[in-house]
Structures are given as C-alpha cells and as structure tokens.
C-alpha positions in Angstrom: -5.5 -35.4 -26.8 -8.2 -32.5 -25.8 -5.6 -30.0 -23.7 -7.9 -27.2 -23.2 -10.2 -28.6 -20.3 -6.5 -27.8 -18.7 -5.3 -25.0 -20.2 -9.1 -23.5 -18.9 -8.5 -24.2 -15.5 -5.1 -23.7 -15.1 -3.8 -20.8 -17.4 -0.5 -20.8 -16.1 0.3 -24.3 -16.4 3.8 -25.4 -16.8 5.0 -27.2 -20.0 6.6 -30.1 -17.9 3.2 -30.7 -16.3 1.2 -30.5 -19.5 4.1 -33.2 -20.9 3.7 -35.7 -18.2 0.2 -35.5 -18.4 0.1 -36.2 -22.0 2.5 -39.3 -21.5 -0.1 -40.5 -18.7 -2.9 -40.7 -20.7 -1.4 -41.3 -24.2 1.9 -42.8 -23.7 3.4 -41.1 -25.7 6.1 -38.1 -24.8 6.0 -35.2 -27.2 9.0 -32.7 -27.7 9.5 -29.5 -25.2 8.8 -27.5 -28.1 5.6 -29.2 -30.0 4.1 -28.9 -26.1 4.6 -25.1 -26.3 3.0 -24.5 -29.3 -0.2 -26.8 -28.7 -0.4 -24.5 -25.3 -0.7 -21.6 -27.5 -2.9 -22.9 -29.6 -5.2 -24.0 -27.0 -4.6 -20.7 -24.9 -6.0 -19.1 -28.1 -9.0 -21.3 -28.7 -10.0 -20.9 -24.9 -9.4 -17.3 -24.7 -8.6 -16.0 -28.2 -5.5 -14.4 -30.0 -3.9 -11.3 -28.6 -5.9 -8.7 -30.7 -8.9 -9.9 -30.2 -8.3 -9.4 -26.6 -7.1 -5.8 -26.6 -10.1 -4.9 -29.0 -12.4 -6.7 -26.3 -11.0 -4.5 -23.4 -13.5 -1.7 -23.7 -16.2 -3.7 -23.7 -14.9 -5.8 -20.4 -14.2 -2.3 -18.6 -17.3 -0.8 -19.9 -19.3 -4.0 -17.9 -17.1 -3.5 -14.8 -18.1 0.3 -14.9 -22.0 -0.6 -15.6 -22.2 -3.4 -13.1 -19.7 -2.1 -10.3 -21.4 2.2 -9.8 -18.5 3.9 -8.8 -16.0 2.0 -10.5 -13.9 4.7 -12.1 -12.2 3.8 -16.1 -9.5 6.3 -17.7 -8.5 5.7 -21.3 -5.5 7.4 -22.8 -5.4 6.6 -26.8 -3.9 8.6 -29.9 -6.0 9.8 -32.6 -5.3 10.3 -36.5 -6.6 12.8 -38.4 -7.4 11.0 -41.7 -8.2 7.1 -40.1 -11.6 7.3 -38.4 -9.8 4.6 -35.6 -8.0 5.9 -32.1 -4.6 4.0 -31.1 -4.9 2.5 -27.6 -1.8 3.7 -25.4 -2.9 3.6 -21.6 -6.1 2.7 -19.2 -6.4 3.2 -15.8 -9.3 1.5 -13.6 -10.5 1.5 -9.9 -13.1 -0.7 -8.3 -15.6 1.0 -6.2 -14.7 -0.8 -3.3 -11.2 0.2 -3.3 -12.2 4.0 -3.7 -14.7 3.8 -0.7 -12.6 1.5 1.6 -9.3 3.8 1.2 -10.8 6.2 2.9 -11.5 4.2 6.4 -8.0 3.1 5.6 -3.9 4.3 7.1 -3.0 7.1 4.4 -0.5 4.7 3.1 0.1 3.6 -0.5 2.4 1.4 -2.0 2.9 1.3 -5.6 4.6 -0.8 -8.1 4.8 -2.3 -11.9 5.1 -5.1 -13.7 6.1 -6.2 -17.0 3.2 -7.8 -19.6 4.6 -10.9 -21.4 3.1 -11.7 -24.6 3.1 -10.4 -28.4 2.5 -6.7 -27.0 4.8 -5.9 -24.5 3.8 -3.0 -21.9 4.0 -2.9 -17.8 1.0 -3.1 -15.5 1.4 -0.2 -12.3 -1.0 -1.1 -9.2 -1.2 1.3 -6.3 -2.3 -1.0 -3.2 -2.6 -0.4 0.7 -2.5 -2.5 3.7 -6.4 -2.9 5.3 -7.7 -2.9 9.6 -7.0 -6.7 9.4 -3.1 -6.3 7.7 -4.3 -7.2 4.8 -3.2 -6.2 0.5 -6.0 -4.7 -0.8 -5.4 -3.6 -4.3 -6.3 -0.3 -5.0 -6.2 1.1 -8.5 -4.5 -0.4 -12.0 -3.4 0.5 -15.4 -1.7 -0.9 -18.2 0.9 1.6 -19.7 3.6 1.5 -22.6 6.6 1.8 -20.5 7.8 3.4 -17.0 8.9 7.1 -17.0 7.9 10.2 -15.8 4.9 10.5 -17.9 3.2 7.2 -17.5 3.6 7.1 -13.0 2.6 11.1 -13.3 -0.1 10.3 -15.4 -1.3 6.7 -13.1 -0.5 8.8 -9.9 -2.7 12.0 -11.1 -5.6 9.4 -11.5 -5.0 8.0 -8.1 -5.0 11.1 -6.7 -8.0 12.4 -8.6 -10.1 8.7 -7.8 -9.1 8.3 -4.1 -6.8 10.7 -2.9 -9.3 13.4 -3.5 -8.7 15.7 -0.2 -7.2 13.8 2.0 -3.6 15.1 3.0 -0.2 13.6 4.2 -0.3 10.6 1.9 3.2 8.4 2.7 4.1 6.7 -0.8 6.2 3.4 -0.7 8.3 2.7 -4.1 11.0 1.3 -5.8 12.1 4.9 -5.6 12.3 4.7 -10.2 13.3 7.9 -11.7 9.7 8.4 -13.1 7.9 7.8 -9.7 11.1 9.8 -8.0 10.7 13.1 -10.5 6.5 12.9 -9.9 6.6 12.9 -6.4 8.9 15.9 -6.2 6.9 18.4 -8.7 6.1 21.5 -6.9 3.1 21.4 -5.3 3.0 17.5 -4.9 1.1 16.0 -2.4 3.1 12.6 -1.9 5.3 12.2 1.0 8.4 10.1 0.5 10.5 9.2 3.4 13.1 7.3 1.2 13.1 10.0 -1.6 14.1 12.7 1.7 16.3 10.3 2.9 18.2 9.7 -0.4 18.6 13.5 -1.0 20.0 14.0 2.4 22.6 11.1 1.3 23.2 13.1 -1.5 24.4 16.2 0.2 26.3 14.6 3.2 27.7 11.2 1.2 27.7 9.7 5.1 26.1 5.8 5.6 26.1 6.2 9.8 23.9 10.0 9.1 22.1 8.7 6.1 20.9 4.9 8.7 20.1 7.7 11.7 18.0 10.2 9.5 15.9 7.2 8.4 16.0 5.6 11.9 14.6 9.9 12.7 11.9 10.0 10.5 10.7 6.4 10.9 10.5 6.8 15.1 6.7 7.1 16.5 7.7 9.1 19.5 9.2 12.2 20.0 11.5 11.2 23.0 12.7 8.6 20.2 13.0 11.1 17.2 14.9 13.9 19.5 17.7 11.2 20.5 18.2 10.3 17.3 18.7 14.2 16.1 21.1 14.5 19.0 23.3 11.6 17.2 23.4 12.8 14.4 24.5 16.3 15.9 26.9 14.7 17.4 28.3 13.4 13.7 27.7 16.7 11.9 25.6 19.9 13.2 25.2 20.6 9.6 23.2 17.1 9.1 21.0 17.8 12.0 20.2 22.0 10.9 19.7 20.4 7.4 17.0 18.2 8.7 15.4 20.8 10.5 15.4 23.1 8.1 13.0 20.9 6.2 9.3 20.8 7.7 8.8 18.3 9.9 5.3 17.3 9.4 6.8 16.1 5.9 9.4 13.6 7.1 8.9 12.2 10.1 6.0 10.2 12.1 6.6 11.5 15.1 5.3 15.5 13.6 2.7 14.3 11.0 0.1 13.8 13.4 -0.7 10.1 12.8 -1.4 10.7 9.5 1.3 7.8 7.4 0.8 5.0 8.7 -11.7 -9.8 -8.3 -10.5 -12.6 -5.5 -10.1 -10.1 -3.3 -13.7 -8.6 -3.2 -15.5 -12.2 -3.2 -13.7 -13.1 -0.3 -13.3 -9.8 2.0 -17.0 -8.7 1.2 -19.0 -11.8 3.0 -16.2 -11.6 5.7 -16.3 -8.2 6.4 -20.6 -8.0 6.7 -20.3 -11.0 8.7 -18.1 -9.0 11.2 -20.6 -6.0 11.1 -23.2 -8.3 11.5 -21.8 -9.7 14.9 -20.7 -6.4 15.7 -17.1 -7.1 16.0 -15.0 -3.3 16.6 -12.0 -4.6 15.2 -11.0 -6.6 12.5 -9.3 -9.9 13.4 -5.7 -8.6 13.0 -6.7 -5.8 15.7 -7.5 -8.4 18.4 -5.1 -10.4 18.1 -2.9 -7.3 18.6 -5.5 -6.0 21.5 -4.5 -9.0 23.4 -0.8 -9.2 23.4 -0.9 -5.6 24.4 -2.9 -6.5 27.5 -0.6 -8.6 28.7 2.3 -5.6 27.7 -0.3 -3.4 30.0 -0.3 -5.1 32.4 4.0 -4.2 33.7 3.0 -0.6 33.3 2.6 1.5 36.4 0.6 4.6 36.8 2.5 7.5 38.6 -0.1 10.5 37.7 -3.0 11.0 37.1 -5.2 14.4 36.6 -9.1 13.4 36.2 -10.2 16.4 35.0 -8.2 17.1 32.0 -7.9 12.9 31.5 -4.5 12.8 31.6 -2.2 10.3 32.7 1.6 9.4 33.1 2.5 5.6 33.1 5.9 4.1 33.8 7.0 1.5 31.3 8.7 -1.9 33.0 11.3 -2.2 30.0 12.7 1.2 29.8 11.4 2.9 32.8 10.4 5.7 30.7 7.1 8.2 31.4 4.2 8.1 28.6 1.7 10.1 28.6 -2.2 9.5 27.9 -4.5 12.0 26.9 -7.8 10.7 26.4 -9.6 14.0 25.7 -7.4 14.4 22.4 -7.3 10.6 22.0 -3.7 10.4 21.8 -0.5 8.9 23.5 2.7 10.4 23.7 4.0 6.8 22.3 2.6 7.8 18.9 0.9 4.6 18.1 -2.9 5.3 19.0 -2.9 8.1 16.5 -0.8 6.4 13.9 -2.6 2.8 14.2 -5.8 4.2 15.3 -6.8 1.6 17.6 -5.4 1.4 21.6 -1.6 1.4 22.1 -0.6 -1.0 25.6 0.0 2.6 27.4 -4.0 3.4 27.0 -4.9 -0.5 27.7 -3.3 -0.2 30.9 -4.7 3.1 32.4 -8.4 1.8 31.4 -7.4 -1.3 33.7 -6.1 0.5 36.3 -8.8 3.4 36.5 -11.3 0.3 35.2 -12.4 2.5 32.4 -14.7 1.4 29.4 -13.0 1.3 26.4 
C-alpha cells in the first residue's frame, strides 16, 4: 500500500491511524512496529533523511531572506582550521512582518523553548507577543544546541538587536530558566522581569503572604491600588516595603512605568488586517468587542468635576465609589489602563458621553 499521499498531508500522523487505515483498505493488520518504520521510510521519501535537511537549511533561509526584504537570518557555526567545511551550531531568523508589526505593538514579549525530536537532538526558542486583536503573533526563532546562559544571551541579543532596537521598558515573560534568569540580570540589561524581582525579594524575606502582595504591587494598574498594597506589606514588615522602594519603580511595577509593559500566521492576518484598513475600521476586532462592554461599564459612572480648560475630569465609580481622574490633554487616566492598553478605558468612555465629546 502507497502511505505517502498521507504521510504528505498529514506529517504528524499517528501510528494507530496509519494501522487502521492500512487494515481498511488491505485487510490486513501489520505490527505496531513494522507501521513505525514504513512511516519513516515514507517520511524520508517525502521529505528526505535528516542530513539532507540540515544541509538544505541555508538555502531555505537564504529564499526566506531573498523573497521576504527585511527578513533578518543569524548563523552561528564553528570553523576548522585544516577542513575547508564550517560546523552548524545555532540560527536565528525573524520575518519582516514580525520586526515591523512589534513596533505598533504592547512592549511585551514572551519567550520560550522547545525540544527537537529526531536523530539530532537540539531546542527551538521563539520570542512571541500578543497583537491589537489578542492575538500570538510569533516574533523571532532559532534552533540552538541546548538551553543555558549562552544560547537565551545569544537569541535575546538578536532580539534585541532585530526588534528591540530603541525601544525601552520591555516586560519579558519566562519560565524564569537559569539561562534566561542570569541574561536578564547582566548589568546594563534592558529586560524588565517582574517574576525575576519578585523571586529575589522572596529570597531575602523567605515570607509567601509578602512575596503574593509584592507581586499583587507591581502587577496593579493604579496608583491608589499599588499604594494599598505597600501599606500591607508595611504592615507585615517595614523592611519589605523600604526594600521595595529602594528599587526604582519604573522597573517593577505598572503603575510607575508609564504604560510602557503591557507562515500560517502571515497568510491569514495579512488579507485580514488590509481588509480592516480598507474599511477603515480604528480597532481591531478584539478592541470593540472590549469598546462595547466598557460602554455599558460607562454608563454607572458619575461626573463630580470637571475643569474645561485644562480637560480634566473626576468621575465617581458605582462599584467602589472611588474618584478617577481623566486628563485628556496628556491622554491618560488615573486608572492606568488608557496608557497601558492604548485604547479608551470605561472612565474616558463615560466623560465623552456625558460632555458628548468625539472620540
């Protein structure tokens, strides 16, 4: 029986399924094992042997970089004096896409790895982001020989390098391995890990109750909310609280940092995303859904100030009764979320209703 019309569509299939369907159409039910090894035989026929794919990856990442401007390719290889051959050890690569849609993007990345199964073994890293429509959009790759401080420092240089570039107050999301954890705190890095801060301020205090309210600090979007949480945990331990502040704050909570943290994939988004632009749509799907169920939130707020000339505004909130404050010359609420999500938090929704602004 011909099994690679399957094993070309469907890669990945499982040897039960590629059983059953031999017994349908032959009758006849081969061993678990005699299964496996016509897969791989077929695997290789259809895509080749595991050589001939490594020596074909230069040439498939040289097309993506010829065909795709802008698409960025690293190579990291070892060289011999005496063999005129280099010895591949690590490749990073970057659609252009990814590099010029990060920046329109949250300053957020969340990075991983993976481990290769086949006759070379090895890990995969991704760095990937979340898009306007809360979306994963893959960002940059490599294949590397193994995780440790070498191999993330060298993938997170190159992220940095490709789509970093200038932009500041980058909030990293990991597993929080040694490697990633030893990069991120070189001098002079400019990654921003809550969970890394969070873990050294563990650490020093060994207390579960400080170590839950810290994160619960750094993780609050207003400052009302951040400053109640520092007054808990002075209540625990002045020491805790001094040791937090005696850290910059810009670097470990949302509340200070100014709003700054917070081949599928490309066929698919591309024609949706000119579409959009083509209607003239503002916001992505995700963002009006949102839009809308913060209208209706608008709506309970009541306005109790209101100073036209410097557009600024204090609304009382129905749940909590609390004050927020809209400034709408600095484009920015004292919630935290406008500057943080960059599109109009329920406290701005409802003083444009109620002063029947355009927004």
């Amino acid at each position: 029986m011909e099994t690679r019309h399957l094993i070309k569509e469907q890669p990945s299939i499982i040897i039960p399924a590629l059983r059953a369907e031999i017994v349908e159409k032959l009758g006849y039910t081969p061993s678990y094992k005699k299964v496996w090894v016509g897969k791989q035989k077929s695997i290789e026929c259809v895509f080749g042997n595991w050589e001939e794919s490594y020596v074909a990856l230069p040439k498939y990442l040289g097309a993506l970089e010829k065909f795709n401007p802008g698409t960025i390719v690293e190579w990291c290889v070892s060289r011999s004096t005496d063999v005129d051959e280099v010895e591949f050890r690590r490749v990073f690569w970057a659609f252009a896409p990814s590099i010029k849609g990060f920046h329109y993007s949250r300053p957020m990345i969340s990075i991983d790895g993976t481990h290769l199964y086949g006759k070379y073994k090895g890990k995969m890293l991704i760095a990937m982001r979340v898009n306007g429509n809360n979306q994963i959009l893959p960002l940059a790759f490599a294949i590397i020989e193994n995780e440790s401080y070498d191999t993330w420092d060298w993938f997170l240089s190159h992220v940095k390098n490709h789509l970093v570039k200038d932009r500041e107050g980058i909030c990293l999301i990991s597993d929080r391995h040694g490697g990633i954890l030893k990069a991120v705190n070189e001098h002079g890095s400019q990654w921003y890990c809550l969970r890394h801060f969070i873990s050294n301020f563990y650490d020093k205090f060994r207390n579960s109750e400080l170590k839950a309210l810290a994160y619960r600090a750094g993780s609050q979007n207003q400052i009302r909310k951040f400053n109640s949480m520092m007054e808990e945990i002075r209540k625990l331990n002045l020491r805790a609280r001094e040791w937090l502040e005696s850290h910059p704050l810009n670097r470990w909570t949302l509340a200070h940092d100014g709003g700054r943290r917070m081949v599928h994939y490309f066929e698919v988004r591309r024609p949706l995303g000119s579409s959009s632009q083509a209607h003239g749509d503002a916001h992505t799907p995700h963002v009006v859904v949102e839009q809308v169920a913060l209208m209706a939130k608008a709506s309970a707020h009541s306005l109790r100030s209101f100073n036209r000339e410097k557009g600024i505004l204090e609304l009382i909130t129905q749940r909590g009764r609390n004050v927020q404050v809209v400034n709408f010359e600095q484009k920015t609420c004292t919630c935290g979320k406008w500057e943080a999500f960059k599109y109009l938090c329920s406290h701005v929704l409802s003083a444009c209703v109620k002063l029947s602004l355009n927004r």
